[in-house]
C-alpha positions as CSV (number, residue, x, y, z in Angstrom):
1,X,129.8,113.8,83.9
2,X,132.6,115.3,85.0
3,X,132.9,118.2,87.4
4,X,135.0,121.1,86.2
5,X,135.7,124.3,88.8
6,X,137.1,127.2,87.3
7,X,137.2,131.4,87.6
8,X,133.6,133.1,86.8
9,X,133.5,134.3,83.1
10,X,131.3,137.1,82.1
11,X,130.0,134.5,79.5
12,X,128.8,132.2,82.4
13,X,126.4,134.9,83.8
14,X,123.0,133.2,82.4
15,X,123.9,129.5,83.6
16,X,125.6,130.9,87.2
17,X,122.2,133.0,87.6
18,X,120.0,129.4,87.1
19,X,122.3,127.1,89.2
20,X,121.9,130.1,91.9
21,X,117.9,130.4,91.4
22,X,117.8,126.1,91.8
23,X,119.7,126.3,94.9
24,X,118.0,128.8,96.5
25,X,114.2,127.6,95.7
26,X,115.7,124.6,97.3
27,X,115.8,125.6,100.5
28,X,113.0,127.3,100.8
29,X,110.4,124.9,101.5
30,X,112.8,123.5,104.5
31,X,113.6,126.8,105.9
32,X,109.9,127.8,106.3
33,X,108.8,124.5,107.9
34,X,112.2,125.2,109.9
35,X,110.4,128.8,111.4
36,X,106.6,127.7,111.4
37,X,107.8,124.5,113.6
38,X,110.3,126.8,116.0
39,X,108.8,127.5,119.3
40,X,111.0,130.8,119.4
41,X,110.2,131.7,116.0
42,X,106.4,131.3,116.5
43,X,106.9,133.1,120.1
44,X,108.6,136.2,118.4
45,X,106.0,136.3,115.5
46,X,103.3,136.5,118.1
47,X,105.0,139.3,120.5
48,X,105.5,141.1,117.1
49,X,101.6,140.6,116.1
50,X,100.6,141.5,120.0
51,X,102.6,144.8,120.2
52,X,101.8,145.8,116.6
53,X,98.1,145.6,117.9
54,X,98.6,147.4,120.9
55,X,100.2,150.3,119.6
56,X,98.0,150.5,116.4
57,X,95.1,150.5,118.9
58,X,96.6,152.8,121.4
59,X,98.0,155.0,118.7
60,X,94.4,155.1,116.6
61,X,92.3,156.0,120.2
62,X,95.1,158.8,121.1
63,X,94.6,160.1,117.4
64,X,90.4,160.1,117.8
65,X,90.6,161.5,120.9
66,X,92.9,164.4,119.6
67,X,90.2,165.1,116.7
68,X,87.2,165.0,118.8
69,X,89.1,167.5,121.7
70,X,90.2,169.5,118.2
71,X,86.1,169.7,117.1
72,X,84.7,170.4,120.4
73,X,87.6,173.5,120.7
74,X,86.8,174.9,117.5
């Protein structure tokens, strides 16, 4: 087999777009061992998960308490 580089042709489009969908499935196993496995990675997910609680549960109570002060005025 011999390796031949040359300039993109239009006509190439359909065998560029499967060499480029191989190469990137590739890498995806690796990369997402790479960020379950990183302590940073794991740290930021959880501060993300934590603070996404916190202000859904904090938002949700203000929003309640807004309705039931809206009821009990009306």
């Amino acid at each position: 087999m011999q390796l031949v580089i040359r300039r993109y042709c239009p006509s190439d489009n359909e065998a560029v777009c499967a060499l480029f969908s191989v190469g990137i499935r590739e890498h995806i196993r690796p990369c997402f061992h790479n960020a379950m496995t990183s302590p940073l990675y794991l740290a930021i997910t959880l501060a993300l998960c934590v603070i996404g609680y916190l202000l859904g549960s904090t938002l949700g109570a203000m929003v309640l308490c807004a309705g039931i002060t809206n009821v009990k005025n009306q």
